[in-house]
N, C-alpha and C positions, 0 to 999 in steps of 0.2 A: 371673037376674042372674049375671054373668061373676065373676070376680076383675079386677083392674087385670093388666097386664102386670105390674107391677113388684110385686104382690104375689108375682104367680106366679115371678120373677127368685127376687125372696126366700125362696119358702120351699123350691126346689130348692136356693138355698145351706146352708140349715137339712137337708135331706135327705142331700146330701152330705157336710156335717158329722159327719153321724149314720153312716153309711156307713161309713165309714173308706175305708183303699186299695181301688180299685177300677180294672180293665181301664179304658184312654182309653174316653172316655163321647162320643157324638152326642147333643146332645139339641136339641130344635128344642121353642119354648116360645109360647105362646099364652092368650088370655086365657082360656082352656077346659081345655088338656089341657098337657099333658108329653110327649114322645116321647123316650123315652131308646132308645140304640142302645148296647151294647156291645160295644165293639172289639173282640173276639179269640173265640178258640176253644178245644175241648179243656175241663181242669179248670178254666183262669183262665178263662175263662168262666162256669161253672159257679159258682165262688167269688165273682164279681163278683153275679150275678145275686142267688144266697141272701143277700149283703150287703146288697142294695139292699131284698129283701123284708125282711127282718128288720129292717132302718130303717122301713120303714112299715109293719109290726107284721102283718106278712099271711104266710103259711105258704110254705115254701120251693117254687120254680116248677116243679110235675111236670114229668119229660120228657116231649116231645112225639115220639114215634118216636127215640129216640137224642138229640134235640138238647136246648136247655137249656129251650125253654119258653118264655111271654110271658105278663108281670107284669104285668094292670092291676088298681090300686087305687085308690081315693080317697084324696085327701093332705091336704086344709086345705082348710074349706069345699065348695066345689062344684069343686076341680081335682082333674082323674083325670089319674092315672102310666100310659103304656103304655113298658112296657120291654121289650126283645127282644135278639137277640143277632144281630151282625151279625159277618163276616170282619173278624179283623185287617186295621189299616190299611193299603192298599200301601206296599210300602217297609219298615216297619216292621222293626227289628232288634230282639229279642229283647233284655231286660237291659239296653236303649239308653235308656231312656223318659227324656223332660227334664221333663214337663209330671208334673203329680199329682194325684190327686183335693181336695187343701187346695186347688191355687193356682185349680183349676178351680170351687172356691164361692170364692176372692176373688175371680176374675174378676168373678164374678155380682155379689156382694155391690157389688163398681166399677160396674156395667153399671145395679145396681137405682136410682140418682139418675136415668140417661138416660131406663129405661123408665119413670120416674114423667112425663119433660117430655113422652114419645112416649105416655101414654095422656090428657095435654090437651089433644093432639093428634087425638084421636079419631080413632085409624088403626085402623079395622074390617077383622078380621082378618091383623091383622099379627102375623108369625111374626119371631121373634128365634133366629137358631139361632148356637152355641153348639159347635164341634167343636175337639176335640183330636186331634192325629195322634199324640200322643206325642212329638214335638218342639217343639211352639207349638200355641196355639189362633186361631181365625180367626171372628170373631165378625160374623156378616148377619144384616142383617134384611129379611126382604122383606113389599111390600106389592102392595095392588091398586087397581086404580084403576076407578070405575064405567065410565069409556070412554077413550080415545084423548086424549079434549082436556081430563083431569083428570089426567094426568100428572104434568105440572110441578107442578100443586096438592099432591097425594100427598106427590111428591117433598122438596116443602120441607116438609112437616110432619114426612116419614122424620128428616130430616136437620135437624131441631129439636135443639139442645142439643151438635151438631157442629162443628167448627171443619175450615176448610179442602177444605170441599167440592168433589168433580169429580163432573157426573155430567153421561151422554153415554147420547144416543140407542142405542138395539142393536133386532136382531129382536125382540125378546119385549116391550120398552118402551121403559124407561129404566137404566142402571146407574151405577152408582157410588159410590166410598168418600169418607167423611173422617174424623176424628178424632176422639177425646173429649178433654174436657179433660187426662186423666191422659195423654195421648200415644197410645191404642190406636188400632190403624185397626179401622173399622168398614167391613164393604161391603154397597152399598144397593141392591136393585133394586126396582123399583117394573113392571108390569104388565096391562094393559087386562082387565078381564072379558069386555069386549064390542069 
């Protein structure tokens, strides 16, 4: 047995709480796991990472050959944390950052009502990811669809609890954003298996 999505929403806002400041965080969230990606490099990396172990109570992440390491641990119930460290953002200016580790669990904490309508939805396998460049956050969710001609079906369960929906054919399936109630844009793609 999984967690709900919107459990798992919640208890990376609880995580981050616990955290404190932390490097812009990638994290791509599922009814299974956590993927945290940490934006930078060097010591703020470094610092970012011991932060996050130390919130979930697990011993700071040996180096791996020089670099900083990859944190998995179990968080709440049956959801495992994998965290790793990726390159600063492109673009990315130093001492520039607008986004923060707080706004980035209010985000969630806003997002965890959506993912409660999107797991009545029984969207099997659905990733909600969750990225900060350190200027703004861009928040998709992508799904899958058993074949070609459940698309649209997918699609409107994606897009359950959204207002002002576009979504438009592309190679890979279907794409497209709309809204939450609070005004955020959400973007949606949806995917064939087969």
């Amino acid at each position: 047995m999984s967690l709900s999505l919107a459990s798992c929403v919640e208890a990376v806002a609880r995580l981050l709480d616990a955290c404190g400041p932390l490097e812009p965080v990638r994290l791509c969230l599922s009814e299974a796991d956590v993927q945290a990606e940490v934006c930078a490099s060097g010591p703020a990396a470094s610092v970012s990472m011991a932060r996050l172990a130390a919130a979930c109570g697990a011993a700071a992440v040996p180096p791996d050959h020089g670099d900083v390491g990859v944190l998995t641990v179990d968080l709440e119930e049956k959801l495992v944390l994998v965290a790793a460290v990726d390159g600063p953002v492109r673009g990315a200016v130093p001492g520039e950052r607008l986004t923060s580790t707080a706004a980035a669990a209010g985000l969630l904490r806003t997002l965890a009502p959506w993912a409660a309508v999107l797991d009545r939805e029984r969207l099997p396998g659905a990733q909600l990811w969750v990225e900060d460049d350190g200027r703004g956050f861009t928040v998709r969710l992508l799904a899958t669809a058993a074949s070609g001609g459940d698309l649209e079906m997918v699609a409107a369960a994606a897009g359950a609890g959204l207002e002002r929906i576009r979504i438009r054919r592309s190679d890979s399936g279907l794409d497209g954003q709309g809204r939450l109630p609070c005004g955020r844009t959400v973007h949606l793609g949806v995917v064939p298996l087969s």
